[in-house]
PASEBA-1860 file (N, C-alpha, C; in nm, 3 decimals):
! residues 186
1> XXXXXXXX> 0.083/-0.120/0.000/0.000/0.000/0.000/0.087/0.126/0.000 ~ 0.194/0.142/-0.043/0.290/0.245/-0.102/0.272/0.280/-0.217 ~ 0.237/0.245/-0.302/0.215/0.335/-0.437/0.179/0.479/-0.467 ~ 0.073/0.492/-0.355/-0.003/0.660/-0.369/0.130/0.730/-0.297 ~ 0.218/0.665/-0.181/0.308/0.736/-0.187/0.475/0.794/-0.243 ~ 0.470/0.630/-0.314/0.624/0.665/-0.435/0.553/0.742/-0.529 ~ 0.411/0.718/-0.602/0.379/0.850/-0.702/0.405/0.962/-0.671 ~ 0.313/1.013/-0.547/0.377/1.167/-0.499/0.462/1.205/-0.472
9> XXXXXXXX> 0.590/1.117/-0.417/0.739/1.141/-0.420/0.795/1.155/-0.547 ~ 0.768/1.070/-0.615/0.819/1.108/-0.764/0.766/1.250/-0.796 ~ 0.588/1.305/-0.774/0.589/1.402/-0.846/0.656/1.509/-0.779 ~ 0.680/1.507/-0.682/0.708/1.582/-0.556/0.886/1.668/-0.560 ~ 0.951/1.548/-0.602/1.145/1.562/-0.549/1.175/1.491/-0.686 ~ 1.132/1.455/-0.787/1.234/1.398/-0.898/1.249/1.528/-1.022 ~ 1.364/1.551/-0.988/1.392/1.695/-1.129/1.451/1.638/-1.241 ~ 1.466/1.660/-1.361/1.500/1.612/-1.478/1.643/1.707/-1.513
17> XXXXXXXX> 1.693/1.769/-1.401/1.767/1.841/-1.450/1.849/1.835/-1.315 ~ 1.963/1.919/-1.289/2.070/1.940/-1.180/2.052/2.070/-1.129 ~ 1.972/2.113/-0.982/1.982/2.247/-0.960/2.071/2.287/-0.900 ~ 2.093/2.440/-0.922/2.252/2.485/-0.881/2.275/2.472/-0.762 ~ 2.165/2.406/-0.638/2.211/2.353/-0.488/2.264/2.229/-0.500 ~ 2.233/2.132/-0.607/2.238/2.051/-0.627/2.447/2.001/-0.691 ~ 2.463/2.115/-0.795/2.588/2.136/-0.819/2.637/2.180/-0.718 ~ 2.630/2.223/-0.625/2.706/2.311/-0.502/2.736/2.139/-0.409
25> XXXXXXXX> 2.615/2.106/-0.361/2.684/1.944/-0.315/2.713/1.838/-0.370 ~ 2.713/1.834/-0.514/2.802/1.700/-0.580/2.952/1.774/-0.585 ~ 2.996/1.910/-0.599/3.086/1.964/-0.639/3.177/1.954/-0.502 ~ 3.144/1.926/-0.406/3.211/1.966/-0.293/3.230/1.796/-0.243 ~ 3.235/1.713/-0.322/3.205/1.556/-0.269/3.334/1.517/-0.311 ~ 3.404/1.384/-0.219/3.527/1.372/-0.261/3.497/1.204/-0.299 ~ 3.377/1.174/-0.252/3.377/1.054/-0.312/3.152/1.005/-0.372 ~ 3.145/0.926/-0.464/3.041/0.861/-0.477/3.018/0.745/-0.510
33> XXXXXXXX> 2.922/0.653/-0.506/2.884/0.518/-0.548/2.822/0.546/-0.659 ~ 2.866/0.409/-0.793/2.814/0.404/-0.918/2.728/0.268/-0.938 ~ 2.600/0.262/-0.994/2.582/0.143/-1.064/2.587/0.161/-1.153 ~ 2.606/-0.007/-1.230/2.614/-0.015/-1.346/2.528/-0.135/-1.392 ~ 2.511/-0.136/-1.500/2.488/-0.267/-1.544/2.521/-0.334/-1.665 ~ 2.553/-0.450/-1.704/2.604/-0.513/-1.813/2.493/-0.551/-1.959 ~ 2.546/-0.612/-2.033/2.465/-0.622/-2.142/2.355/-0.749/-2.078 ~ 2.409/-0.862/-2.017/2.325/-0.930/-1.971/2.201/-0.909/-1.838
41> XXXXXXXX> 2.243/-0.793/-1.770/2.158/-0.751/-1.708/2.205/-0.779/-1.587 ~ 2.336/-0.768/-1.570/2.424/-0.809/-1.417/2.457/-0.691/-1.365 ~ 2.444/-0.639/-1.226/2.456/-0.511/-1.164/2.628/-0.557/-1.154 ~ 2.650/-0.394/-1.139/2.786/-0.392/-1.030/2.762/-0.292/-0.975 ~ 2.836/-0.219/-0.884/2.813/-0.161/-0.793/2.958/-0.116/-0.739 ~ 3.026/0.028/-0.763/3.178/0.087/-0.726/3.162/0.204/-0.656 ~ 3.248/0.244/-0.607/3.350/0.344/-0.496/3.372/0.375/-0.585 ~ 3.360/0.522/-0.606/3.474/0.634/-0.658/3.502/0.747/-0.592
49> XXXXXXXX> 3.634/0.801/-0.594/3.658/0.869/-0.469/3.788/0.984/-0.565 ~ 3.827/1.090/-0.504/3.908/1.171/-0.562/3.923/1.300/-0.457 ~ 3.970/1.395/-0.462/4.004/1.530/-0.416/3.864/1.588/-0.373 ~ 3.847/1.660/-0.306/3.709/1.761/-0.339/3.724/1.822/-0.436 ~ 3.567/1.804/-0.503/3.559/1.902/-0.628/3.622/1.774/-0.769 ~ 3.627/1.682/-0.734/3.716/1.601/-0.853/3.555/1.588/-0.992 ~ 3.463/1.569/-0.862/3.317/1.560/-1.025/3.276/1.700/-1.028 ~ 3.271/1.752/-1.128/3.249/1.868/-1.173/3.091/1.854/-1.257
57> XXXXXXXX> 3.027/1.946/-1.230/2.878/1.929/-1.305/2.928/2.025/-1.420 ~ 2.906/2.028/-1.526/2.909/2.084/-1.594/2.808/2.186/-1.681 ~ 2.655/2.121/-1.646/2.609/2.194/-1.690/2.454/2.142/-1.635 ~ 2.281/2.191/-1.670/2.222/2.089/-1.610/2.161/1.976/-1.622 ~ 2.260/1.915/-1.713/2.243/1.788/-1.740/2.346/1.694/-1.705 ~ 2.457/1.761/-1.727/2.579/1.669/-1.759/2.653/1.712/-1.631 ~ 2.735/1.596/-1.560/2.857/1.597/-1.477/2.940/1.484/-1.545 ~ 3.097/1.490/-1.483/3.199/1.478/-1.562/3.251/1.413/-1.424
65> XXXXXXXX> 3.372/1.329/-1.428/3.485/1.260/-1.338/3.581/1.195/-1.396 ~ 3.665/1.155/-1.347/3.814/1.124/-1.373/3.750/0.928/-1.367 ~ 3.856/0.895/-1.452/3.898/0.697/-1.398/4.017/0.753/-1.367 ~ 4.072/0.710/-1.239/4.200/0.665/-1.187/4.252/0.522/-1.253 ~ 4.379/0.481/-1.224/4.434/0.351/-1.187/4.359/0.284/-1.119 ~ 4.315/0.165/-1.139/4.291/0.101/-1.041/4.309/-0.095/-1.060 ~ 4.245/-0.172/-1.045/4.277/-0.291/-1.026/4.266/-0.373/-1.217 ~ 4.234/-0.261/-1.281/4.246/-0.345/-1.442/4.127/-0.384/-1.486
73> XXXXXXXX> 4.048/-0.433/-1.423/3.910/-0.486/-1.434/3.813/-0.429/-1.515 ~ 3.799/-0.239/-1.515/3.715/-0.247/-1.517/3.566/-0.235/-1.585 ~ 3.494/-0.308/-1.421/3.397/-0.341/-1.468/3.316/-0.232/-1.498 ~ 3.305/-0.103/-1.382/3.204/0.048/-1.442/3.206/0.102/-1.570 ~ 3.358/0.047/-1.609/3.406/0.155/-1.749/3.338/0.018/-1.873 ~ 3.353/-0.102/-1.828/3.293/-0.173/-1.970/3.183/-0.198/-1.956 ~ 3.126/-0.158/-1.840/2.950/-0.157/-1.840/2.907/-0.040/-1.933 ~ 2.951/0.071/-1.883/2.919/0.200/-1.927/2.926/0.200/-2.090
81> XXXXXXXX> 3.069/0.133/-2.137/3.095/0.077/-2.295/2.947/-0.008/-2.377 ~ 2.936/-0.100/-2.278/2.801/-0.145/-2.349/2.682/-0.115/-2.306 ~ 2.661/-0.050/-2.217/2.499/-0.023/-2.201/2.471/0.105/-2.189 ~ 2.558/0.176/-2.110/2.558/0.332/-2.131/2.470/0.396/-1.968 ~ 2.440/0.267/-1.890/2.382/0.276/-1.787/2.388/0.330/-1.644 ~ 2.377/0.392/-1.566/2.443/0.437/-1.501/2.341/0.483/-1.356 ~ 2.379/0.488/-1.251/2.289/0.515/-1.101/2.394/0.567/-1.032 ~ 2.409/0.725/-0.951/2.520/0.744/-0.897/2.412/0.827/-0.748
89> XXXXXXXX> 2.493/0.769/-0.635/2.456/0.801/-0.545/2.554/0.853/-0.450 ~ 2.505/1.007/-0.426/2.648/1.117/-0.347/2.573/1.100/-0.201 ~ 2.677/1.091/-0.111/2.645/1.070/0.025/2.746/1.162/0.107 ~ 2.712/1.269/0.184/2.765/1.347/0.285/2.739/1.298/0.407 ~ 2.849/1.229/0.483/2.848/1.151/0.592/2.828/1.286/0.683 ~ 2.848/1.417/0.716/2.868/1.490/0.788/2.764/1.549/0.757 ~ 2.708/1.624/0.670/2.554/1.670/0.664/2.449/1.531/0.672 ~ 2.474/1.417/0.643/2.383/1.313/0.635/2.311/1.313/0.503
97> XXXXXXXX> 2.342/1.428/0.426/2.240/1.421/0.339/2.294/1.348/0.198 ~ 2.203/1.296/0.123/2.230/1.208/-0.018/2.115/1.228/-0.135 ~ 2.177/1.212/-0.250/2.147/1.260/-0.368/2.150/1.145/-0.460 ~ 2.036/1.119/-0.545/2.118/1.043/-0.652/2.051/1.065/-0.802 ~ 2.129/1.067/-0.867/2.150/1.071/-1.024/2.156/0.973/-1.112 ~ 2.033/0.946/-1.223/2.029/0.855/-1.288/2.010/0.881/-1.447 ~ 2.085/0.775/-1.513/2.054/0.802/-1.667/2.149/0.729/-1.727 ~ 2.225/0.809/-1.832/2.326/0.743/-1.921/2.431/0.824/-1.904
105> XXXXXXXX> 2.543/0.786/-1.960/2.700/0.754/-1.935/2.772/0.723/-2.064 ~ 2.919/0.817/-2.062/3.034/0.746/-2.207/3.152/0.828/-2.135 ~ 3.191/0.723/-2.205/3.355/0.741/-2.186/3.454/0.762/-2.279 ~ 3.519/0.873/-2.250/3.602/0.948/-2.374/3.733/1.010/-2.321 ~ 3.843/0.903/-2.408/3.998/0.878/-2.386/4.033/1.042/-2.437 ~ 3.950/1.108/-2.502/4.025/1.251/-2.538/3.941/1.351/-2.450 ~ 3.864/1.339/-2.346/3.763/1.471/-2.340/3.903/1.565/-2.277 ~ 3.799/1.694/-2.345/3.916/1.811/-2.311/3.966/1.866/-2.124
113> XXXXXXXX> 3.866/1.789/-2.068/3.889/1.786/-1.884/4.016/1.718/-1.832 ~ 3.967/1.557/-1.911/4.126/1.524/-1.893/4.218/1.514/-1.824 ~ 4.263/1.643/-1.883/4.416/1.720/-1.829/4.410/1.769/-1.746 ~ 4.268/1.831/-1.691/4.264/1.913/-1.541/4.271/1.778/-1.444 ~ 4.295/1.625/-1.438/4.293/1.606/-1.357/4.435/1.494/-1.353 ~ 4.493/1.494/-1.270/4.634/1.447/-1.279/4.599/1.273/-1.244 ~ 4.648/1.203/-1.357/4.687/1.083/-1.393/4.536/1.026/-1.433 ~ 4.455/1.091/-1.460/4.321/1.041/-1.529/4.345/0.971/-1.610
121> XXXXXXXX> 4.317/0.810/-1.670/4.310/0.804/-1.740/4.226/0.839/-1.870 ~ 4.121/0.823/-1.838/3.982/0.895/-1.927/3.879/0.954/-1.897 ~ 3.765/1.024/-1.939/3.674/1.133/-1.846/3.523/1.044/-1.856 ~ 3.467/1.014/-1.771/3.286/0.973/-1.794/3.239/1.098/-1.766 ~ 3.155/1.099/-1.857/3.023/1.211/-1.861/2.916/1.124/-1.813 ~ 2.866/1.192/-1.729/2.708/1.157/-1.723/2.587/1.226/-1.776 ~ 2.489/1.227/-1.821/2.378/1.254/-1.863/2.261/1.231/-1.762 ~ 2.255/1.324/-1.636/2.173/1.290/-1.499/1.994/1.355/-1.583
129> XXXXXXXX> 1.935/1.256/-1.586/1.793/1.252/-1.653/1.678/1.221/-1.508 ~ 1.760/1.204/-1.380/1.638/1.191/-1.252/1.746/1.195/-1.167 ~ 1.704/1.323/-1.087/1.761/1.374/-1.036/1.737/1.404/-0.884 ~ 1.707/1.365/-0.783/1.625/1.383/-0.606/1.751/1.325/-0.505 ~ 1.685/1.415/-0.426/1.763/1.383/-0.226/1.704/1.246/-0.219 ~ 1.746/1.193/-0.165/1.727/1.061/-0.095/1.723/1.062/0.059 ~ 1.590/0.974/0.098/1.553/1.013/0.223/1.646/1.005/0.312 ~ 1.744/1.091/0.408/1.831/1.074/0.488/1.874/0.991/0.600
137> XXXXXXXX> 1.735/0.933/0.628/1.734/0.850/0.754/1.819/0.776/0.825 ~ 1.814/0.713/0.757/1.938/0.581/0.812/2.117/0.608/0.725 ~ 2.154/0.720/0.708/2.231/0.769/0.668/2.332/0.773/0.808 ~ 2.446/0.725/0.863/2.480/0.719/0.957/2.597/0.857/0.905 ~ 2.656/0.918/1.040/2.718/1.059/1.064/2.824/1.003/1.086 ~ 2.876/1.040/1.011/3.051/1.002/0.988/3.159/1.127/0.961 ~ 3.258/1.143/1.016/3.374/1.216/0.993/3.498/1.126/0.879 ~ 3.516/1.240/0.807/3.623/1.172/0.757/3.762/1.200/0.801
145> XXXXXXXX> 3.837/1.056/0.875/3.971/1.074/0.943/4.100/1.110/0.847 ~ 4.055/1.065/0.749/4.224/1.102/0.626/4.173/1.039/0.500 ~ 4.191/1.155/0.367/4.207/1.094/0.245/4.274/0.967/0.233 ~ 4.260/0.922/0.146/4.382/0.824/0.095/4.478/0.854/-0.019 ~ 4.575/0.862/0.080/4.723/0.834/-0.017/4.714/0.826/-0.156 ~ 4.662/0.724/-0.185/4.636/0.701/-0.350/4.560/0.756/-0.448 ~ 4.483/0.852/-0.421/4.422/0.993/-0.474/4.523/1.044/-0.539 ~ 4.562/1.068/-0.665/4.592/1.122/-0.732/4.551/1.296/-0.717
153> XXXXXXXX> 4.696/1.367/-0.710/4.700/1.475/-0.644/4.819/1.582/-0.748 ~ 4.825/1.685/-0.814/4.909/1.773/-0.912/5.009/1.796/-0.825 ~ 5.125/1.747/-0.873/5.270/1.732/-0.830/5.324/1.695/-0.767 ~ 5.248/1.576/-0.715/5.291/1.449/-0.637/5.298/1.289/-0.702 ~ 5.383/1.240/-0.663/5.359/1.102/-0.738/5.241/1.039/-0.673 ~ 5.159/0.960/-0.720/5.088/0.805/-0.629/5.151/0.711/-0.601 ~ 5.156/0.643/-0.483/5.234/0.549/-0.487/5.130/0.449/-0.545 ~ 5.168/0.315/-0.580/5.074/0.212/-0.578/5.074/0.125/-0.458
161> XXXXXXXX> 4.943/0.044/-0.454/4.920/-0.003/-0.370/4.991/-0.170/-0.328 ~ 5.051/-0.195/-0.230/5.110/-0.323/-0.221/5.043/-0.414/-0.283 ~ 4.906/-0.404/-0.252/4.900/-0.584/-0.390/4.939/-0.597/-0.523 ~ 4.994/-0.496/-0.603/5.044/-0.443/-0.716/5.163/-0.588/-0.740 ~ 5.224/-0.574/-0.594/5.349/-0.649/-0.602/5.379/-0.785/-0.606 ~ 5.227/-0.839/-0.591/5.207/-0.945/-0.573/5.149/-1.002/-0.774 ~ 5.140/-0.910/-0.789/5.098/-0.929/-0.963/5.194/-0.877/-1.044 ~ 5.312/-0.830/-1.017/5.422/-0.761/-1.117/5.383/-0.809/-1.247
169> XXXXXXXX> 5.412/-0.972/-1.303/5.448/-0.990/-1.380/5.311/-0.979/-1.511 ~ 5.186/-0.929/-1.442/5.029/-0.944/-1.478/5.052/-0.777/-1.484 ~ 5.066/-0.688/-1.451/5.082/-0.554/-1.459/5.089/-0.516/-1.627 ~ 5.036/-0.375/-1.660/5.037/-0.313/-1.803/5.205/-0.288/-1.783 ~ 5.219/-0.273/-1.935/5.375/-0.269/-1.942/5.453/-0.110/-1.890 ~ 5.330/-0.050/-1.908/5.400/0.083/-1.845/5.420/0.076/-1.722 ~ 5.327/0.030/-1.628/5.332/0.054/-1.489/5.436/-0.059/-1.428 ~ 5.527/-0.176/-1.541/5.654/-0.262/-1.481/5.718/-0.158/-1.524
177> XXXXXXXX> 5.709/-0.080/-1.630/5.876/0.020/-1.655/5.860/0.120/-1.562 ~ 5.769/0.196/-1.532/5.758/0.274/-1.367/5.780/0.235/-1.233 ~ 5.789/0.119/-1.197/5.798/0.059/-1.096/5.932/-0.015/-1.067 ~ 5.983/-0.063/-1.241/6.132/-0.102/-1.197/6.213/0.008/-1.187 ~ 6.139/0.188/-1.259/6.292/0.282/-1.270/6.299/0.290/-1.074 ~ 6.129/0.248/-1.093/6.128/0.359/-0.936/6.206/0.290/-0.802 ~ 6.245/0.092/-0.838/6.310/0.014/-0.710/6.449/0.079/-0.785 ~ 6.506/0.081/-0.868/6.621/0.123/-0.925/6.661/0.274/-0.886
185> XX> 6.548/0.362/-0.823/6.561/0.503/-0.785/6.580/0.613/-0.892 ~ 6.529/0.562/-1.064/6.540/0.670/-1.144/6.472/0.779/-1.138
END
């Protein structure tokens, strides 16, 4: 007996667009959760995390983010390749409050952002087509004790992460010629 009330929530809090309060707290987020889904209809479900300010809205449709390095896999970026699918949910542990954004998604090895973000490999755009707060409730109040290290940061190296070392010989070929100058101290 919920129906009369997800209708009026929908007509109520779902915008088709990004309002500029709305850019003010995805813009200030250092991390969000993505779904995805595959051609067969298999969820995944990722962490993405960066600097404050790393997703940039761009306009009120579209927000933008970095792929980092990460474990090779992935699965968000070849979901996004074939289905174009996408569910992103921003969560402020310290206001409690959460947002989420739904629609379609691509990924582009040249977008001109890019470069604003140090060691990106490529930029996802999103296309946010439903747009609402999410009820706060059970949103637990959290502080955040320390970035992580591995955030890619302008004029610092990243280190990689020790399980790296345990896969050397499975590693892309760039990241064995970076890693042997770097035990060698070049």
């Amino acid at each position: 007996d919920t129906r009369r009330l997800a209708d009026r929530l929908d007509e109520a809090i779902v915008q088709d667009s990004i309002m500029p309060s709305d850019k003010d707290f995805i813009e200030r987020l250092d991390m969000f959760f993505i779904a995805t889904v595959d051609e067969h209809g298999h969820a995944n479900c990722s962490y993405k995390a960066g600097e404050p300010g790393f997703v940039r809205v761009l306009d009120e449709h579209t927000l933008a983010f970095p792929n980092y390095d990460g474990n090779g896999q992935y699965m968000t970026a070849g979901n996004i390749a074939e289905t174009g699918q996408v569910g992103i949910l921003c969560i402020d542990w310290v206001s409690q409050w959460r947002m989420r954004l739904n629609r379609s998604a691509s990924i582009d090895f040249n977008d001109p952002l890019k470069s604003e973000w140090p060691e990106a490999q490529f930029v996802v755009r999103v296309r946010a087509e439903e747009v609402f707060p999410n009820c706060q409730r059970y949103v637990h109040r959290m502080d955040l004790v320390e970035r992580s290290v591995f955030v890619p940061k302008a004029g610092c190296e990243t280190p990689d992460p020790d399980w790296k070392a345990h896969f050397e010989n499975a590693l892309p070929a760039e990241q064995r010629v970076r890693r042997a100058a770097h035990r060698r101290g070049d």
